[in-house]
C-alpha positions as CSV (number, residue, x, y, z in Angstrom):
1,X,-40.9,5.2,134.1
2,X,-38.5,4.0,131.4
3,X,-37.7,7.7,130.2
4,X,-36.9,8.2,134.3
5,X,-32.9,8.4,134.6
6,X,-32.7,9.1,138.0
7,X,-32.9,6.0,140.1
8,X,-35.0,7.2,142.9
9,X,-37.7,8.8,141.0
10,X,-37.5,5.5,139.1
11,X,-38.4,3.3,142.1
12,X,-40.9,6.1,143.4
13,X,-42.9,6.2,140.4
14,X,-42.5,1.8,140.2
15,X,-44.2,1.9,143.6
16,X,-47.2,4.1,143.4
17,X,-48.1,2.7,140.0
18,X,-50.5,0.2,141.5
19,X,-52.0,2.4,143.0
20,X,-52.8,4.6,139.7
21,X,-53.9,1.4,138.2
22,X,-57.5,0.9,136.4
23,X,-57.2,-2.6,137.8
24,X,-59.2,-3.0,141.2
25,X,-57.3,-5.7,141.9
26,X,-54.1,-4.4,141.7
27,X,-55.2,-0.9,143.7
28,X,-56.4,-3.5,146.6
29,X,-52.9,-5.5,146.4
30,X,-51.5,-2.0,147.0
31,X,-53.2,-1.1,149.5
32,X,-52.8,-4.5,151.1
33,X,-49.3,-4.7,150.9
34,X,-48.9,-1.6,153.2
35,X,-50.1,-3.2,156.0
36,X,-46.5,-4.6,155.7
37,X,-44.2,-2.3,157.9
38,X,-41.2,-3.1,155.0
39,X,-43.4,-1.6,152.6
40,X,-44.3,1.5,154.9
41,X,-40.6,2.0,155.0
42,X,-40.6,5.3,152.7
43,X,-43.1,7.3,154.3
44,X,-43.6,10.0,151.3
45,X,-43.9,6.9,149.0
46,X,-46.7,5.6,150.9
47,X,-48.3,9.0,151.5
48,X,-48.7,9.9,147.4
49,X,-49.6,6.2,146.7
50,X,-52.5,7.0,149.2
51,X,-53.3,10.3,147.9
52,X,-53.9,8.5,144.7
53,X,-55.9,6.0,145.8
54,X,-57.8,7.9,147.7
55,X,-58.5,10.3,145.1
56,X,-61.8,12.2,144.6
57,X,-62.2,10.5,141.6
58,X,-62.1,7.1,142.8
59,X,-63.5,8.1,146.0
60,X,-66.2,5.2,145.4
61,X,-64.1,2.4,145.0
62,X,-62.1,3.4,147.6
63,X,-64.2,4.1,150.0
64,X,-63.2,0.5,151.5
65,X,-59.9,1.2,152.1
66,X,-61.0,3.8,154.9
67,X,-62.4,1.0,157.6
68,X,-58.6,-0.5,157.5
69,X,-56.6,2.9,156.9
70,X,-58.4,3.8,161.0
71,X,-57.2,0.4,162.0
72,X,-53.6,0.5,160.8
73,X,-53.4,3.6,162.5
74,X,-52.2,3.0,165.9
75,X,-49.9,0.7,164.3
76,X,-48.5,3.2,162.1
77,X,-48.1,5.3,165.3
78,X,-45.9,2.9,166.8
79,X,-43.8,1.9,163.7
80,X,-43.4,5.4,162.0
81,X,-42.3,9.0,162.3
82,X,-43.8,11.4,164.6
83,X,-46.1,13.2,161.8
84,X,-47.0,10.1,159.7
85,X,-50.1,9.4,161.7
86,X,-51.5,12.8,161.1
87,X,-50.2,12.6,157.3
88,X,-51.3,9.1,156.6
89,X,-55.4,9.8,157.7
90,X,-55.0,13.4,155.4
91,X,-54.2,11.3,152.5
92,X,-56.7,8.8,153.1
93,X,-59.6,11.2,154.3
94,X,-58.8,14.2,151.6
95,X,-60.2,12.8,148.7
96,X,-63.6,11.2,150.5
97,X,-67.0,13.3,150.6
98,X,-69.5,11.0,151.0
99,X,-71.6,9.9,153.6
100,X,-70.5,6.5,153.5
101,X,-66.6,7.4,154.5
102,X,-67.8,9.9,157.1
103,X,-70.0,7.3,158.6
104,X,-67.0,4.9,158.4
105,X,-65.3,7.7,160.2
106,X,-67.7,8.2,163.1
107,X,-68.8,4.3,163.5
108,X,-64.7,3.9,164.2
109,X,-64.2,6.0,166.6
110,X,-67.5,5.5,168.4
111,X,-66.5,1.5,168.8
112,X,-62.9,3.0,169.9
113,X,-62.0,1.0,172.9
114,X,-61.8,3.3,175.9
115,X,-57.9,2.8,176.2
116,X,-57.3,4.1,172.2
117,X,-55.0,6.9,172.3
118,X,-56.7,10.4,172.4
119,X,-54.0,11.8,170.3
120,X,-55.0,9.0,167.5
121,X,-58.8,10.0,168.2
122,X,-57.8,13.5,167.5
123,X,-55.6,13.2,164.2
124,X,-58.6,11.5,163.2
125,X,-61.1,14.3,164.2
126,X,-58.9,16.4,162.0
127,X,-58.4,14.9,159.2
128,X,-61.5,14.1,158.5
129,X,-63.0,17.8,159.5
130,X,-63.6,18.4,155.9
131,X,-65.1,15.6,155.2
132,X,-67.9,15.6,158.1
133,X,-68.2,19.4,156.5
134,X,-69.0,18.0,152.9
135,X,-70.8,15.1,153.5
136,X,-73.7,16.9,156.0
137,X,-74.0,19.2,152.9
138,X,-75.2,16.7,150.5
């Protein structure tokens, strides 16, 4: 970051590095400070501090963070562009293959109240299409 001259990869790279952290504590102040619309403000931001959270190799300990990801969603929706929806359940879903975040997955939408937008239900369906795949493999 200190090497960085130009000012907004600078600020890009300051605000994913939570979520690259070793520190669980800091990864879950992360991701808890996007529930703040502010802090959702630059959507490719958001999306590759995600991605790294969510990665496969820290798909355990962040297996958590799907169960909130599915409720922000809607909200996200409402506050956020047109694709970020579908974008933000890829990066959260991509990196999971385990049973638990499928069944995180399928207990969400089952408990879906009946007035949840269909177009939500089906981003989700989507995204996490690989992730039903992998986990009924193991």
């Amino acid at each position: 970051i200190e090497r960085t001259q130009n000012p907004d990869r600078k600020a890009r790279l300051q605000f994913v590095v939570p979520a690259l952290s070793s520190d669980p504590a800091e990864r879950d102040r992360f991701f808890a400070s996007l529930a703040d619309v502010s802090n959702r403000r630059r959507e490719p931001w958001v999306l590759d501090g995600l991605r790294y959270l969510h990665h496969p190799l820290r798909a355990a300990s962040s297996v958590k963070y799907v169960q909130r990801s599915l409720e922000l969603l809607q909200e996200i929706q409402q506050t956020g562009d047109i694709f970020f929806p579908k974008r933000w359940m890829d990066a959260t879903l991509g990196g999971h293959r385990s049973a638990d975040a499928a069944g995180i997955v399928r207990g969400f939408l089952d408990r879906a109240p009946a007035a949840y937008p269909d177009r939500l239900g089906r981003i989700i369906l989507s995204s996490a299409d690989d992730l039903f795949r992998a986990s009924s493999i193991r």
